[in-house]
C-alpha positions as CSV (number, residue, x, y, z in Angstrom):
1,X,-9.8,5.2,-87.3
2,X,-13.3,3.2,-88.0
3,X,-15.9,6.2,-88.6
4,X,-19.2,6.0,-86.2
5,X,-22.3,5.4,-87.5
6,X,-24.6,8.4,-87.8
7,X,-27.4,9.6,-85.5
8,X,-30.1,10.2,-87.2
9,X,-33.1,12.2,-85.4
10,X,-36.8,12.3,-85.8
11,X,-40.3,12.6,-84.6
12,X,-42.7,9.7,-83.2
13,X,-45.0,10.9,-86.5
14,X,-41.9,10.4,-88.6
15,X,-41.5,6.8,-87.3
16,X,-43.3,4.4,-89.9
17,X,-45.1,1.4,-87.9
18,X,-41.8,-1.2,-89.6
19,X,-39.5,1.6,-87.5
20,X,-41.5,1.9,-84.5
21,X,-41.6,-2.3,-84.3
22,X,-37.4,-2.4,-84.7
23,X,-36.9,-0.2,-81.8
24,X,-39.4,-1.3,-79.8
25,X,-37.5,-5.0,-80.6
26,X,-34.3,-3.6,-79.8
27,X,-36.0,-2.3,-76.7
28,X,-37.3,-5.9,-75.7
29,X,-33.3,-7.1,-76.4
30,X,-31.5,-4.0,-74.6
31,X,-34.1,-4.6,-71.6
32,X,-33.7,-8.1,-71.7
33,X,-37.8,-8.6,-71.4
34,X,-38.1,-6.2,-68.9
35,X,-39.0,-2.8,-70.6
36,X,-43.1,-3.0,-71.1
37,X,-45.6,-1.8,-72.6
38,X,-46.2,1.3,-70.0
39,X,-42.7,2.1,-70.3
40,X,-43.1,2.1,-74.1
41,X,-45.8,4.6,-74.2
42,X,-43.9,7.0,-72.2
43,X,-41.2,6.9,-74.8
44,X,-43.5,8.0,-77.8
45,X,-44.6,11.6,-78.6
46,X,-41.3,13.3,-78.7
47,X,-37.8,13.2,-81.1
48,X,-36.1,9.8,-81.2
49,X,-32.1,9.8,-81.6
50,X,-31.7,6.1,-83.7
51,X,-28.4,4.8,-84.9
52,X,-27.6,2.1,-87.2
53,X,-25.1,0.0,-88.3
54,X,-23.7,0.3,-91.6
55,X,-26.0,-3.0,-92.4
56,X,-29.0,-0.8,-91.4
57,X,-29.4,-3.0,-88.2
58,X,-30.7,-0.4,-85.2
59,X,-28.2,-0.9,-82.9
60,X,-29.2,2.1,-80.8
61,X,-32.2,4.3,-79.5
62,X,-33.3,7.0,-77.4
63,X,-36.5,9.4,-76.6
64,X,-36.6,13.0,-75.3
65,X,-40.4,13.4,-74.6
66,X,-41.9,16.7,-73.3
67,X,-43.8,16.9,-69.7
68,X,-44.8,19.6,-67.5
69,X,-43.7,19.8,-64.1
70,X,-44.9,22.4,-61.7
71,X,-42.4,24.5,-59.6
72,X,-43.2,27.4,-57.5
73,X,-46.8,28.3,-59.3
74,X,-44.7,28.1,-62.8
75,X,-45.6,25.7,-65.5
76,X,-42.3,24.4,-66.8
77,X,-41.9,22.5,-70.3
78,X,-39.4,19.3,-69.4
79,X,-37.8,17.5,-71.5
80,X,-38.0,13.9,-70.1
81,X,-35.1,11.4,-71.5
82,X,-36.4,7.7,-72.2
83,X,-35.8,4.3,-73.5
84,X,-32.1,5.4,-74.6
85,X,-30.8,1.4,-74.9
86,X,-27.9,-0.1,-77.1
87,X,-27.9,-3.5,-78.8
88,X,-26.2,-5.9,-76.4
89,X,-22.7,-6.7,-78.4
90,X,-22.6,-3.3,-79.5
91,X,-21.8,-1.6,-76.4
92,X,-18.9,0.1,-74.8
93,X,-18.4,1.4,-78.5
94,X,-19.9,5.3,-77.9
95,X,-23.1,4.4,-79.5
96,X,-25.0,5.4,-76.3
97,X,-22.9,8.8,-76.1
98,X,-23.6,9.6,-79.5
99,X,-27.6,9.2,-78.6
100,X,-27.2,11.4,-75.5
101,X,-25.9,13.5,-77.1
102,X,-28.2,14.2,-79.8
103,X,-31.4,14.3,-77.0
104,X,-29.1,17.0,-75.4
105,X,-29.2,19.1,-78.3
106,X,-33.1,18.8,-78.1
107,X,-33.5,19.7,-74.7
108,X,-31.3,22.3,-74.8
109,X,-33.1,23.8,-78.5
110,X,-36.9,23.1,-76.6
111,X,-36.7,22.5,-73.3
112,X,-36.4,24.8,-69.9
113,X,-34.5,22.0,-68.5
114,X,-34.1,18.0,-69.1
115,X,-35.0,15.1,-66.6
């Protein structure tokens, strides 16, 4: 049985501006043009779930970003999945499992509840 690549997890500060530019790329790919620029700001600011290939190619991403949401007078701290995408040829593999997974993990460790 072929092992799966590891998630690793870290924090948009983490992120150096070379890692910021490959997922935004595999982003562009995944999204085939249409993920832009507003959508990429909403997926900065929180803990990223990336996985690479055993090259070090990023063949899958995804964002849990925090955001309030107001219900019944309370203040609730959300944690607010984005930009989860897999590398088109690399799909239907588990890749995209394996980053839901690790954002679940977050949102369960930080959050009230996940959107």
């Amino acid at each position: 049985m072929t092992e799966l690549p590891a998630v690793h997890a870290a924090h948009t500060y983490e992120l150096t501006a070379a890692v910021r530019d490959e997922i935004r790329a595999l982003l562009d790919t995944a999204f085939e043009g249409e993920f832009g620029d507003h959508d990429w700001e909403h997926s900065l600011g929180g803990v990223h779930a990336l996985v690479r290939d055993t090259g070090g190619l990023l063949v899958a991403h995804g964002s849990v970003v925090q955001r309030r949401v107001l219900h019944e007078g309370r203040s609730l701290r959300v944690g607010y999945v984005e930009a989860v995408a897999v590398r088109p040829g690399r799909r239907r593999q588990g890749l995209g499992h394996r980053v839901m997974g690790a954002l679940e993990r977050v949102v369960d460790g930080a959050y009230a509840f996940g959107a």
